[in-house]
Backbone as a chain_set.jsonl record, in Angstrom:
{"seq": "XXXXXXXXXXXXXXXXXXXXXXXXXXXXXXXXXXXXXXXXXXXXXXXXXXXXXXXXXXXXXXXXXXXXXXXXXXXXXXXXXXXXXXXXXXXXXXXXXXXXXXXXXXXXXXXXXXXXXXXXXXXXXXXXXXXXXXXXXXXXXXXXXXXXXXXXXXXXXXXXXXXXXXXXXXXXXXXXXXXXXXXXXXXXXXXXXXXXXXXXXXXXXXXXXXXXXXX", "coords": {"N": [[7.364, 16.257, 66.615], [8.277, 19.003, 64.357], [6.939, 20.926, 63.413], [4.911, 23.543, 62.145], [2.703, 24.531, 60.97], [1.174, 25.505, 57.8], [3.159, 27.074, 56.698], [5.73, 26.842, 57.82], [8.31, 25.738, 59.731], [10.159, 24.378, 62.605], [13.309, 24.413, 63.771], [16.016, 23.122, 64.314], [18.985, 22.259, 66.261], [22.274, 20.201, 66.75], [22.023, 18.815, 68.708], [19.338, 19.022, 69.471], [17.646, 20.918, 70.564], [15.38, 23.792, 69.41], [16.595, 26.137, 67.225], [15.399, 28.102, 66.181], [13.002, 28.973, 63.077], [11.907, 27.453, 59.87], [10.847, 28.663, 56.585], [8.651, 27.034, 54.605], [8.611, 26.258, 51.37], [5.452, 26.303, 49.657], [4.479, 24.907, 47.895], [5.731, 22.767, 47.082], [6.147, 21.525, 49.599], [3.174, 21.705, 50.497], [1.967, 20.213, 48.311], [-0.271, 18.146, 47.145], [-0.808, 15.032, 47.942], [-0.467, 12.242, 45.704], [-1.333, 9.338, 45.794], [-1.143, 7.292, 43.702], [0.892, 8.409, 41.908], [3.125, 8.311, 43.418], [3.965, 5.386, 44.208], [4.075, 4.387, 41.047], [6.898, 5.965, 40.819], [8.216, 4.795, 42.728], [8.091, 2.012, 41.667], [9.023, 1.874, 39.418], [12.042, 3.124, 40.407], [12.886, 1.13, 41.435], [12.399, -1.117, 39.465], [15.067, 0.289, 37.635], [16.89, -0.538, 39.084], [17.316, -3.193, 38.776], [18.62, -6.016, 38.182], [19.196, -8.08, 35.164], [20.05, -11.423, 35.761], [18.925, -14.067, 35.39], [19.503, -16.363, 33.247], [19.099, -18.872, 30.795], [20.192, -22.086, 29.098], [20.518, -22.238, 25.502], [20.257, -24.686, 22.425], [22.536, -24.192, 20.993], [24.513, -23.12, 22.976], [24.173, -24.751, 25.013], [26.534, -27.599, 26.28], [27.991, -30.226, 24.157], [26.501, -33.132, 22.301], [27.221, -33.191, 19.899], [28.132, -35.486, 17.943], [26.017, -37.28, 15.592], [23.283, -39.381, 17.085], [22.378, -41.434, 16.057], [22.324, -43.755, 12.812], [21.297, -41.666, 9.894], [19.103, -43.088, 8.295], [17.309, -47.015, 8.742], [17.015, -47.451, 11.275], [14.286, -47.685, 12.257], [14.076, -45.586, 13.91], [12.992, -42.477, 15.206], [13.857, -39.544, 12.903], [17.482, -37.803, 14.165], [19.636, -35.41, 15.108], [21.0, -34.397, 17.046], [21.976, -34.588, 20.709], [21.286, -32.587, 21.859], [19.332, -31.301, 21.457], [16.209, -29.389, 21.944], [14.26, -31.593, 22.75], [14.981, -33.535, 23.818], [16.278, -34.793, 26.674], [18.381, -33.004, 28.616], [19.112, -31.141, 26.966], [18.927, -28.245, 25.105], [17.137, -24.979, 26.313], [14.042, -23.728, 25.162], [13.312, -20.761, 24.142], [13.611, -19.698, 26.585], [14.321, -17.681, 29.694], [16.988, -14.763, 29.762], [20.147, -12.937, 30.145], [20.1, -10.501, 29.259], [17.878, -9.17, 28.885], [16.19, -6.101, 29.402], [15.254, -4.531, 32.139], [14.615, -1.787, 32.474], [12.799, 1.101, 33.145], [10.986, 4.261, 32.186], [10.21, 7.629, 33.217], [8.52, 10.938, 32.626], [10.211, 13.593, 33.505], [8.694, 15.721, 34.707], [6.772, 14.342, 36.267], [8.45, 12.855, 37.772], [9.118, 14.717, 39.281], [6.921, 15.394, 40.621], [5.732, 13.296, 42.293], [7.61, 13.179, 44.04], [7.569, 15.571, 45.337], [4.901, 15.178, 46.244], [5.437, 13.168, 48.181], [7.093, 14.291, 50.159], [5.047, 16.202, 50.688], [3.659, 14.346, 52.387], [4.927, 13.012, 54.261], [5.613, 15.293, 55.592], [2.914, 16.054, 56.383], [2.993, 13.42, 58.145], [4.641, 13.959, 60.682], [7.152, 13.345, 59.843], [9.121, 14.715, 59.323], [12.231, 16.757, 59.656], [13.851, 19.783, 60.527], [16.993, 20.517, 60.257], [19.761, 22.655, 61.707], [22.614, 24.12, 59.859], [25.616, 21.779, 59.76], [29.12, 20.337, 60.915], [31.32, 17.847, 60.986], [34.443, 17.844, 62.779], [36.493, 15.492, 62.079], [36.535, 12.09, 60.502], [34.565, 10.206, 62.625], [32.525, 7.641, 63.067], [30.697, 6.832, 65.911], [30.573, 9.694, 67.302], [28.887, 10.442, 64.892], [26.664, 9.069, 65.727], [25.818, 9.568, 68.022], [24.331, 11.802, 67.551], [22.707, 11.38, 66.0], [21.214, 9.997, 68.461], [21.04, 12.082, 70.375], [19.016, 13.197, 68.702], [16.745, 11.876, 69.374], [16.054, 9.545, 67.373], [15.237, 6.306, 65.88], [15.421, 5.502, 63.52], [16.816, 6.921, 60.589], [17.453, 9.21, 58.214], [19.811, 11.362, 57.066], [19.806, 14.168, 54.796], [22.183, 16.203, 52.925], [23.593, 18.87, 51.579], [24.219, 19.087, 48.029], [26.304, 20.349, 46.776], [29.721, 21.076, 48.471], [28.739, 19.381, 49.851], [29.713, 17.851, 53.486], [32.063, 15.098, 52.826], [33.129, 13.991, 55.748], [30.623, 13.592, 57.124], [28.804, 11.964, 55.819], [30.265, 9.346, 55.462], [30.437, 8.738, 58.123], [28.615, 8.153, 59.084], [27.742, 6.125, 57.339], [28.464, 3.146, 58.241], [26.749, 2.503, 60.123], [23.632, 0.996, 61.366], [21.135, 1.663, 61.188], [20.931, 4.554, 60.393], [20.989, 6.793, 57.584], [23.469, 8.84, 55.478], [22.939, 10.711, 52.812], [23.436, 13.099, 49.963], [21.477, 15.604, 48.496], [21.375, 14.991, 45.364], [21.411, 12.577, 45.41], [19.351, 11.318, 46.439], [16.628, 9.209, 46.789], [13.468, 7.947, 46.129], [12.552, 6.009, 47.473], [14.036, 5.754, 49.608], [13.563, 8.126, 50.86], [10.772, 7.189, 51.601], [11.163, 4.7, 53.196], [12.448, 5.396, 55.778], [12.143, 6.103, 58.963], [12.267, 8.606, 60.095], [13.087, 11.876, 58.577], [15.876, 14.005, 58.172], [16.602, 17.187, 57.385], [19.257, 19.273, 56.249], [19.488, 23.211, 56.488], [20.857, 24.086, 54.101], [20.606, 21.844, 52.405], [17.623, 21.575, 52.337], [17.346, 24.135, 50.6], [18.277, 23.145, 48.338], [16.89, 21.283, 47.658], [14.228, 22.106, 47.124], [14.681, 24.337, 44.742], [15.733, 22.549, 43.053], [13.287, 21.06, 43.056], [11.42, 22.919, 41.548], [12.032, 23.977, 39.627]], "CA": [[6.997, 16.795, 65.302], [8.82, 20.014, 64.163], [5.658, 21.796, 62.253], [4.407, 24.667, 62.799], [1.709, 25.009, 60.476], [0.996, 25.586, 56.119], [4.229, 27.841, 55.985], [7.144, 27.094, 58.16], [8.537, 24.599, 60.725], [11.104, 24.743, 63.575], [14.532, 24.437, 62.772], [16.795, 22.388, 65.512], [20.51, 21.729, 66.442], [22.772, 18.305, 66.578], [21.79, 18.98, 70.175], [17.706, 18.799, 69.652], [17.533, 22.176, 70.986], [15.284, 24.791, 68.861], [16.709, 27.823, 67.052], [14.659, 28.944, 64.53], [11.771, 28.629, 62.157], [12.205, 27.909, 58.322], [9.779, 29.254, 55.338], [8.934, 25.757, 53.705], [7.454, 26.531, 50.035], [4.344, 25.511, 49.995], [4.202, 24.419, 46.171], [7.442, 21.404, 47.181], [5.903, 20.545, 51.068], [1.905, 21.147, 50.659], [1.746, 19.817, 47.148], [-1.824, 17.399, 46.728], [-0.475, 13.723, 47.678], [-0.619, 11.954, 44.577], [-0.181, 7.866, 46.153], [-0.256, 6.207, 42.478], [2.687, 8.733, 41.225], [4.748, 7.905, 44.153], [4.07, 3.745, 43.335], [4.679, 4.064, 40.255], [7.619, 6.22, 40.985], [8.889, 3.478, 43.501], [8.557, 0.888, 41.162], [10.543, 2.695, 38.464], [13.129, 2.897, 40.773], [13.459, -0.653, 41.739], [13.381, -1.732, 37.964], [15.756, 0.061, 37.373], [18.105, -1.164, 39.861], [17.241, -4.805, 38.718], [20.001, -6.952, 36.832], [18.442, -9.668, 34.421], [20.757, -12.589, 36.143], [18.547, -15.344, 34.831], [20.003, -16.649, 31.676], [19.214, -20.539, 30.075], [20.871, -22.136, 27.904], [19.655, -22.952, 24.527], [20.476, -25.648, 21.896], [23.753, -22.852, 20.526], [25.433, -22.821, 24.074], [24.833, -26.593, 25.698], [27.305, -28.436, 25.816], [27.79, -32.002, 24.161], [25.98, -33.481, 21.245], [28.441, -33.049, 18.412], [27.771, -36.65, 16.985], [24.649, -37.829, 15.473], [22.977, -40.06, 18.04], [22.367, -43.14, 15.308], [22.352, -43.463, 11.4], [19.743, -41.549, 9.48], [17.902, -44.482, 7.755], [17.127, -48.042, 8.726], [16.8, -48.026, 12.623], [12.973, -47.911, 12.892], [13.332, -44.552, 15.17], [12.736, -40.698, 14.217], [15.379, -39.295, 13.035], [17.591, -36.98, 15.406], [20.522, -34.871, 14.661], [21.731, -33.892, 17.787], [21.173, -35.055, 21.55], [21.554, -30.992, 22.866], [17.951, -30.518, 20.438], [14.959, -29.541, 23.028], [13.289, -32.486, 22.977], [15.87, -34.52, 24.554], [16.638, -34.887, 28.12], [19.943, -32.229, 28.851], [19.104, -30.568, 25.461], [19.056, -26.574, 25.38], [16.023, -24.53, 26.927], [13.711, -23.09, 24.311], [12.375, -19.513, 24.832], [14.003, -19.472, 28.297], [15.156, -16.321, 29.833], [18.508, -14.639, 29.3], [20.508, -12.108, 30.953], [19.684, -10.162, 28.266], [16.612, -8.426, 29.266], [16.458, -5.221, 30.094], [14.013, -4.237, 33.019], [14.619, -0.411, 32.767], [11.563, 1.762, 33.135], [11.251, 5.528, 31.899], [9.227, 7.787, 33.542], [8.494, 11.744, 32.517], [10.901, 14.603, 34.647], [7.543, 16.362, 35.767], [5.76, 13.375, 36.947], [9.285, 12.238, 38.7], [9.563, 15.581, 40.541], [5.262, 15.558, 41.517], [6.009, 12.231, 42.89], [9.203, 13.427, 44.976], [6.657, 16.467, 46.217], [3.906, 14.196, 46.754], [6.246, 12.139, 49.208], [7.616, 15.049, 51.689], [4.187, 16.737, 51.256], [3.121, 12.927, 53.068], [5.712, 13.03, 55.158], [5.491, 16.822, 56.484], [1.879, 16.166, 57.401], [2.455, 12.572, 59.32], [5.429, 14.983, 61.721], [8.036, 12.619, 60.173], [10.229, 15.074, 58.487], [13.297, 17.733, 60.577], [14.505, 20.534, 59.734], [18.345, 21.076, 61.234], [20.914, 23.766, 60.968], [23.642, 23.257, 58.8], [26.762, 21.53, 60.707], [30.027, 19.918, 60.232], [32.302, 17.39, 62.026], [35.888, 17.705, 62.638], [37.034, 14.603, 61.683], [35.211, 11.088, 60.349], [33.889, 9.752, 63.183], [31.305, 7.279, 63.962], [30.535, 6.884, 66.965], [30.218, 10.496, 66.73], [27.57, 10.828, 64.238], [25.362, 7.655, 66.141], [25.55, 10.357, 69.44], [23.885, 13.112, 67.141], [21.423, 10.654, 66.05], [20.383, 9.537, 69.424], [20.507, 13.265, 71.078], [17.713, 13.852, 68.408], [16.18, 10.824, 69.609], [15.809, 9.218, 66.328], [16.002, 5.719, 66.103], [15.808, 5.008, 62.131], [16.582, 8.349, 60.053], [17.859, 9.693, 57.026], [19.829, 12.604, 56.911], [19.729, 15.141, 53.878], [22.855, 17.184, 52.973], [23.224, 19.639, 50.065], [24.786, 18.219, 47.091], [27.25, 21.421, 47.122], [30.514, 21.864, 49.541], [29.102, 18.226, 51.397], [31.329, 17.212, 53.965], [32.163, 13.867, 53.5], [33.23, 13.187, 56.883], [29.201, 13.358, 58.098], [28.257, 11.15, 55.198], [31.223, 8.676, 56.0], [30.408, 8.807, 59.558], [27.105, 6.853, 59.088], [28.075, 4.829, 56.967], [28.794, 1.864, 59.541], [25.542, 2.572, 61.354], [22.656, 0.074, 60.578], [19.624, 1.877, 61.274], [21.052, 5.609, 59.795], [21.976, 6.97, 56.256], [23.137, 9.819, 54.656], [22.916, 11.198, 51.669], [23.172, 14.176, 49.604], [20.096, 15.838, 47.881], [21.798, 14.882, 43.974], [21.743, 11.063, 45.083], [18.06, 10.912, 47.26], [16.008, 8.72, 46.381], [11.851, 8.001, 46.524], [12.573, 4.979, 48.185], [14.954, 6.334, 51.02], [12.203, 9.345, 51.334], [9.558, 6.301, 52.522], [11.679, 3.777, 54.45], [12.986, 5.768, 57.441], [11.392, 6.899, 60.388], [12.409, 10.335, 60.085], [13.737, 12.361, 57.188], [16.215, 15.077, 58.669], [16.959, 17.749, 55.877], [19.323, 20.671, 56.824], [18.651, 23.933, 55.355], [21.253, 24.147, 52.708], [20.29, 20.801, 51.61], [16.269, 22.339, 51.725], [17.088, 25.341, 49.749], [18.681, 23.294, 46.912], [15.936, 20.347, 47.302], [13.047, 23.083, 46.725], [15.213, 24.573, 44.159], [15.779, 21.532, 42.123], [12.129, 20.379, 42.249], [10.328, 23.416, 41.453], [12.898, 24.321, 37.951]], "C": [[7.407, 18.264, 65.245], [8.249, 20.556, 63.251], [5.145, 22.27, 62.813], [3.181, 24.684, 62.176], [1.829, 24.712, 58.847], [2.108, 25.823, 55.832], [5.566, 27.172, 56.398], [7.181, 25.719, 59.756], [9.746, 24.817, 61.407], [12.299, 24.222, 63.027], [15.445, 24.008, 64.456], [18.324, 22.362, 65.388], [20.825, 20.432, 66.268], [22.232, 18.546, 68.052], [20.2, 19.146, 70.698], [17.43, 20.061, 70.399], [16.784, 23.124, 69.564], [15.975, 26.055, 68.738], [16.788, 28.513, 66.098], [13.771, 28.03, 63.944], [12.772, 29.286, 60.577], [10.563, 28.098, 57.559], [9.572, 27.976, 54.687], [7.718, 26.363, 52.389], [6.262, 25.448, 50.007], [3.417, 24.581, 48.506], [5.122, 23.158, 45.934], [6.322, 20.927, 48.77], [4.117, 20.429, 51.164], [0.973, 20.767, 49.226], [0.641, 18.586, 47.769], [-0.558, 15.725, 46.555], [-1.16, 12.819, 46.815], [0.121, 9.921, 45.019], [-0.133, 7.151, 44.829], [0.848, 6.909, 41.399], [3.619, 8.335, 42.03], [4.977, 6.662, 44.431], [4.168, 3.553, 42.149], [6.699, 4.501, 40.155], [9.092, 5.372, 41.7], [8.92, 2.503, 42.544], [9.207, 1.04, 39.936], [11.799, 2.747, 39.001], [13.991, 1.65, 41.066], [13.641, -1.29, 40.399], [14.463, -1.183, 37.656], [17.112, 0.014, 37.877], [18.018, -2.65, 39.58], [18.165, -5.031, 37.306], [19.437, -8.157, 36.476], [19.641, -10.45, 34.755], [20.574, -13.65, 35.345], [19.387, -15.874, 33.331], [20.087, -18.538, 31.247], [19.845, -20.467, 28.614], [20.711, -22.629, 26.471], [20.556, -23.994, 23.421], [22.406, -25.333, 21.383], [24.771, -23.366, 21.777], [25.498, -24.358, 25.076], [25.463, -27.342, 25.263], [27.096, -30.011, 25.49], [27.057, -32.153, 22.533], [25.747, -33.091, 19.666], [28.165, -34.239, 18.067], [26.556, -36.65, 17.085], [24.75, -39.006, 16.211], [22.736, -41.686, 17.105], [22.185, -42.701, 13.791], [21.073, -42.735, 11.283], [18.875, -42.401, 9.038], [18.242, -45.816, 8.696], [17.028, -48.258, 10.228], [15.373, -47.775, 13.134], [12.899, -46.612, 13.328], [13.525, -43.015, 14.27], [14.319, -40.338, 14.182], [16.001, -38.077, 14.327], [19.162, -36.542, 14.556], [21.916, -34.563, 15.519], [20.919, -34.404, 19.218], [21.462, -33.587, 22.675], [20.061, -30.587, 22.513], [17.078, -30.392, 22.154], [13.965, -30.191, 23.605], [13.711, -33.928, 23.541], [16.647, -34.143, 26.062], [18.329, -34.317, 28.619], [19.733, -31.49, 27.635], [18.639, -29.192, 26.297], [17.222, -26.355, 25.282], [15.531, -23.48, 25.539], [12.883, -21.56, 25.293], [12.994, -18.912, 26.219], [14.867, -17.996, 28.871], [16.767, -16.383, 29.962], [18.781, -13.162, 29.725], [20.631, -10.619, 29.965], [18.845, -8.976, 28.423], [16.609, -7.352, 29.771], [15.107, -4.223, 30.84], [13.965, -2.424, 33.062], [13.139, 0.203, 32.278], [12.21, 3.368, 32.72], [9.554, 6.252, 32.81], [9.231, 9.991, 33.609], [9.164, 12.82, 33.769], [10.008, 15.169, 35.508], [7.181, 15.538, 36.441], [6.918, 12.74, 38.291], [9.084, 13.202, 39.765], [7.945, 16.024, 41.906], [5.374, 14.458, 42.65], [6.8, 12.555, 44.284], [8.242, 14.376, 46.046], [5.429, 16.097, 47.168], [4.722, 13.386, 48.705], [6.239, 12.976, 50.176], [6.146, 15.801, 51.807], [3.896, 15.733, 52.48], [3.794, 13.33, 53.776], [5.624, 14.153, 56.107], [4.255, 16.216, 57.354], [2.084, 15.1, 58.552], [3.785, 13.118, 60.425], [6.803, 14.102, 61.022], [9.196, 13.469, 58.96], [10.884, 16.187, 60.049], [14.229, 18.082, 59.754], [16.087, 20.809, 60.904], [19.377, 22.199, 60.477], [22.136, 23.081, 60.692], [24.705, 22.613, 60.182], [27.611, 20.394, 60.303], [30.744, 18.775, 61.408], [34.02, 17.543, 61.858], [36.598, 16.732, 61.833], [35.968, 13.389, 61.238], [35.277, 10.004, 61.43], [32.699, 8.59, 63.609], [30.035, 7.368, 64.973], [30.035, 8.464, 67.605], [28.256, 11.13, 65.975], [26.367, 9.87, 65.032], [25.221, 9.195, 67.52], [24.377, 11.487, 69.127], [22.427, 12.501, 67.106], [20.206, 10.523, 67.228], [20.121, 10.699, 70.418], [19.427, 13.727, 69.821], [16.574, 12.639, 68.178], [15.475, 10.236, 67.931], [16.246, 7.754, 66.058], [16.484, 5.369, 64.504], [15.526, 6.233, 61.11], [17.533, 8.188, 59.079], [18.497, 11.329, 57.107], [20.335, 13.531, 55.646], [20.767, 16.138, 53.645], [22.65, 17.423, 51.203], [24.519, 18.802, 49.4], [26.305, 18.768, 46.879], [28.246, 21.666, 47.97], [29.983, 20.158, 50.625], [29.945, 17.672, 51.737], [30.848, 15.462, 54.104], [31.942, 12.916, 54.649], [31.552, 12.823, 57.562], [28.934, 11.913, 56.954], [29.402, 9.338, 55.273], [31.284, 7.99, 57.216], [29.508, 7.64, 59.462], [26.838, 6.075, 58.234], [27.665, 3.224, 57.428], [27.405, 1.66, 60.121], [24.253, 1.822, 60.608], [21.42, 0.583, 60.685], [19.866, 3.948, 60.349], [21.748, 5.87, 58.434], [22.175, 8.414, 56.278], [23.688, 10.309, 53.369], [23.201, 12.522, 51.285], [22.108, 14.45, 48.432], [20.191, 14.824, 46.036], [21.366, 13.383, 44.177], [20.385, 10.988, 46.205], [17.266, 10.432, 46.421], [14.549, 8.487, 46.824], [12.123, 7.096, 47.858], [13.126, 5.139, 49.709], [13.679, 7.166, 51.852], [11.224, 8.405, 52.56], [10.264, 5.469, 53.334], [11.924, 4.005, 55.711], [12.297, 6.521, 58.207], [11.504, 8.269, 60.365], [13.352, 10.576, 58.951], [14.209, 13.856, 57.914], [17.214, 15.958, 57.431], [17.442, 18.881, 56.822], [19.416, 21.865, 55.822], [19.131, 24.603, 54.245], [20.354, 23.008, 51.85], [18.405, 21.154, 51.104], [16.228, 22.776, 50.705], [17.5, 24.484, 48.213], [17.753, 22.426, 46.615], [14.757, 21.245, 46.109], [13.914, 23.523, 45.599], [14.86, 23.53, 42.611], [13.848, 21.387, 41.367], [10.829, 21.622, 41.84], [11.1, 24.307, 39.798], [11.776, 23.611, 36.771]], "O": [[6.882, 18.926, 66.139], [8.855, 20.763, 62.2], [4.735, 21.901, 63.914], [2.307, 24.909, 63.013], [2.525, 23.75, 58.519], [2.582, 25.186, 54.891], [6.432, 26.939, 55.556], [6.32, 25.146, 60.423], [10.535, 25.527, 60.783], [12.33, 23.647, 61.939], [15.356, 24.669, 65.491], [18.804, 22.463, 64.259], [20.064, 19.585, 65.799], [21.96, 17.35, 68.148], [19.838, 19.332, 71.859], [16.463, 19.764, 71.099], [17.542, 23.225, 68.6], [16.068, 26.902, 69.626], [17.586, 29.178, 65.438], [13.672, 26.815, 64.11], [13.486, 30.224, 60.22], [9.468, 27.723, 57.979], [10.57, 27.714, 54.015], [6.541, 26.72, 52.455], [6.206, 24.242, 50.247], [2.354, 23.995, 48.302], [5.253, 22.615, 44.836], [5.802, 19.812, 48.735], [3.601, 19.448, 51.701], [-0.234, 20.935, 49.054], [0.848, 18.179, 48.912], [0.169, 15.4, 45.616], [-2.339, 12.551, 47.046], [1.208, 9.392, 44.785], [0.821, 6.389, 44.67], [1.447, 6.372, 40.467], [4.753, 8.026, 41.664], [6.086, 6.436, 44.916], [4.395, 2.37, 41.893], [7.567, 3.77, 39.678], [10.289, 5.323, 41.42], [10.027, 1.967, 42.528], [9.974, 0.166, 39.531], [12.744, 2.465, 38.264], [15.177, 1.331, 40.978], [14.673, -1.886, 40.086], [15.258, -2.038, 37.265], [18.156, 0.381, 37.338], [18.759, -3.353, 40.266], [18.325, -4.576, 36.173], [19.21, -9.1, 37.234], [20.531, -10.193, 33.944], [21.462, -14.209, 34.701], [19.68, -15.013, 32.502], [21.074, -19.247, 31.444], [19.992, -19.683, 27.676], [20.852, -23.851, 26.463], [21.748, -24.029, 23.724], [23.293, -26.183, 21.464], [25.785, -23.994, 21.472], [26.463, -24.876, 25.637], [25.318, -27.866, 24.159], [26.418, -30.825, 26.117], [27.157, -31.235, 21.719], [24.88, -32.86, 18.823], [27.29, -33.861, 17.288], [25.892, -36.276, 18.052], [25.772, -39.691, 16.229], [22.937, -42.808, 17.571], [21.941, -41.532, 13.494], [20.084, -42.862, 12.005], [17.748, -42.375, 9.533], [19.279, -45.805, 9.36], [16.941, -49.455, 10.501], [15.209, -47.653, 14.347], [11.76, -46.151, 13.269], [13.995, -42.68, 13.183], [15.338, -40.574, 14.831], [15.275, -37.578, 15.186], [19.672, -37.188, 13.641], [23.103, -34.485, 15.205], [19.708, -34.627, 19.215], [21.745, -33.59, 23.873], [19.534, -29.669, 23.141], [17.28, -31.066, 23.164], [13.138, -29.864, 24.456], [13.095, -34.986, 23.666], [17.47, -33.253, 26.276], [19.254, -35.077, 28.906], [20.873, -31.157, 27.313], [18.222, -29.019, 27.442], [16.363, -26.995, 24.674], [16.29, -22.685, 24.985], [12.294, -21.389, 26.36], [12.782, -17.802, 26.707], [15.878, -17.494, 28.379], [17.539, -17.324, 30.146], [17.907, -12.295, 29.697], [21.462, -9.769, 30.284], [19.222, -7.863, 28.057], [17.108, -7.402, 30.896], [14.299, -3.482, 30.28], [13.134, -1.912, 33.812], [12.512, -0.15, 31.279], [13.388, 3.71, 32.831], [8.434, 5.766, 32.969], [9.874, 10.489, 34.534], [8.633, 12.828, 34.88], [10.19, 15.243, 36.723], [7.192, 15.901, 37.617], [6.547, 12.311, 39.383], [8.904, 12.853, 40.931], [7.82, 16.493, 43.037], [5.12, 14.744, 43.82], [6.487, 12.137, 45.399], [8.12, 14.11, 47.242], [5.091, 16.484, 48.286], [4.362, 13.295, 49.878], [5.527, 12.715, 51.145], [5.86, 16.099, 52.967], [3.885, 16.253, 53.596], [3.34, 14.378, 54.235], [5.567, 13.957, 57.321], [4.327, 15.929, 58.549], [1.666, 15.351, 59.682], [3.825, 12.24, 61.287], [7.742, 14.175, 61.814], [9.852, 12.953, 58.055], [10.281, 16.353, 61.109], [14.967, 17.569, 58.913], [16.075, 21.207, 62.069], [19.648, 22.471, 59.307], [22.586, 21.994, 61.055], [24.548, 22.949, 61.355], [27.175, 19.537, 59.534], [30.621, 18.979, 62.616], [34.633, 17.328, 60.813], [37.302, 17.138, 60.908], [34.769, 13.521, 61.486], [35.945, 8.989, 61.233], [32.004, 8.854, 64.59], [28.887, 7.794, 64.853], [29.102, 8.427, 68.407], [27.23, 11.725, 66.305], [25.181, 10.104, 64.801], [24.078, 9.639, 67.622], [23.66, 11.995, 69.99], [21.415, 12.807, 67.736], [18.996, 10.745, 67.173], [19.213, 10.57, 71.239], [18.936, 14.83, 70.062], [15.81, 12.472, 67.228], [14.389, 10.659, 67.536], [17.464, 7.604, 65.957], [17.637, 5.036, 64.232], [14.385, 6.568, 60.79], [18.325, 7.246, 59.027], [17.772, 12.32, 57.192], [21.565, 13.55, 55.594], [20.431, 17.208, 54.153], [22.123, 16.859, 50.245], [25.421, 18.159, 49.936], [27.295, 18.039, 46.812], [27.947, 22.689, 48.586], [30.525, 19.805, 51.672], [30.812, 17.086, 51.088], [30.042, 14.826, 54.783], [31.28, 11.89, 54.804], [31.365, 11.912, 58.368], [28.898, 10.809, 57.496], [28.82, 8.277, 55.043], [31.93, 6.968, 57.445], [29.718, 6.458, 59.732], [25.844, 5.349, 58.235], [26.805, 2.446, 57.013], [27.073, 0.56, 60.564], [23.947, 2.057, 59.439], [20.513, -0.115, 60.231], [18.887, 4.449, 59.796], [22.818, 5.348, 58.124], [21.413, 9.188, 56.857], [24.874, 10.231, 53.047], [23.255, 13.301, 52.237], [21.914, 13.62, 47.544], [19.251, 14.147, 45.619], [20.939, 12.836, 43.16], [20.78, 10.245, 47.102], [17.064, 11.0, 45.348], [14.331, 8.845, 47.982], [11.928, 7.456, 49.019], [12.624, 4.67, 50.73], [13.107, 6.962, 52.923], [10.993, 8.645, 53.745], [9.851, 5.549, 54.491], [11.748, 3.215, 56.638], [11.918, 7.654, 57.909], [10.557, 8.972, 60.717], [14.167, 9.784, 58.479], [13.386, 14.723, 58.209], [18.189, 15.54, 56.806], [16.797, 19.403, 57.73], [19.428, 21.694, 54.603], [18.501, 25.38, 53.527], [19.615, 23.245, 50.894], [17.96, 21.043, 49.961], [15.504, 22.358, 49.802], [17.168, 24.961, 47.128], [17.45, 22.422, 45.422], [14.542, 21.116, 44.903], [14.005, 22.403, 45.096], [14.142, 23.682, 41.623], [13.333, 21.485, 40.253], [9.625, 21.364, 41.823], [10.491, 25.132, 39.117], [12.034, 23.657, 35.569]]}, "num_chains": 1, "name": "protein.A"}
């Protein structure tokens, strides 16, 4: 756990080595965890990553039952018009969902960014956030970035670059890797925030996080 205290927390290498303490604002990391903004927040996000697939087909779009099924008068039975109607066996789905639908949720900019604060406050206190100094790779790598990972003994992490000047090649790197992501601050999400074992933010990517969520 890389916390020092209310204000500030140690500040590490790709090499898990301390060198240095950062200032963490204390209005973004010891913000008042708020758990039904950051479930509703989560489930705002997942609607609106959901695609209405479902789609039946109604009397309009099934195919078939272009002739009338028997005369209108004199055969004893109800009449019928069509054998696609809903009350006939292969006939089109009344009411039935349709790809149509649109699951998108809205949810106020303040309440998104209390939510977001809410989260890393959580996170700061249970030790599962790291702060690292900025750093770059030569080339895109792999194999590489999994070494950085596992010299900061981490087995399922997230790492945090600024949205500004990020190098590809790190975010490229880990790609491939099934237990690591990374991101940059512009494209982080609630959901990412809670899934991974550790949340490693370096301290460009900090300064513009705090930045962002305190505008």
């Amino acid at each position: 756990m890389h916390y020092n205290g209310a204000e500030s927390a140690n500040v590490i290498n790709i090499s898990n080595k301390e060198v240095g303490n950062i200032d963490l604002n204390e209005s973004v990391y010891l913000y008042p965890v708020k758990e039904p903004l950051i479930k509703e927040f989560v489930l705002l996000t997942l609607a609106n990553k959901r695609l209405g697939l479902a789609s039946t087909k109604n009397r309009k779009i099934v195919s078939g039952g272009g002739i009338k099924p028997w005369k209108q008068k004199g055969t004893g039975r109800a009449r019928a018009g069509s054998t696609r109607s809903p009350i006939w066996k292969g006939g089109g789905t009344v009411f039935g969902p349709t790809n149509e639908r649109n699951y998108k949720k809205d949810m106020p900019k303040k309440a998104r960014k209390a939510a977001v604060k809410s989260a890393l406050s959580h996170l700061l206190k249970e030790g599962r956030l790291v702060f690292i100094e900025d750093f770059e790779l030569p080339e895109v790598k792999t194999k590489e970035m999994a070494l950085i990972f596992n010299n900061l003994g981490i087995k399922k992490g997230l790492l945090v670059l600024p949205s500004v000047n990020t190098d590809d090649k790190i975010i490229k790197s880990a790609k491939n890797l099934m237990n690591y992501k990374a991101v940059s601050v512009n494209l982080l999400n609630i959901i990412d925030l809670l899934k991974y074992e550790k949340i490693i933010i370096t301290l460009k990517a900090n300064e513009e996080l705090e930045r962002n969520l305190l505008i």
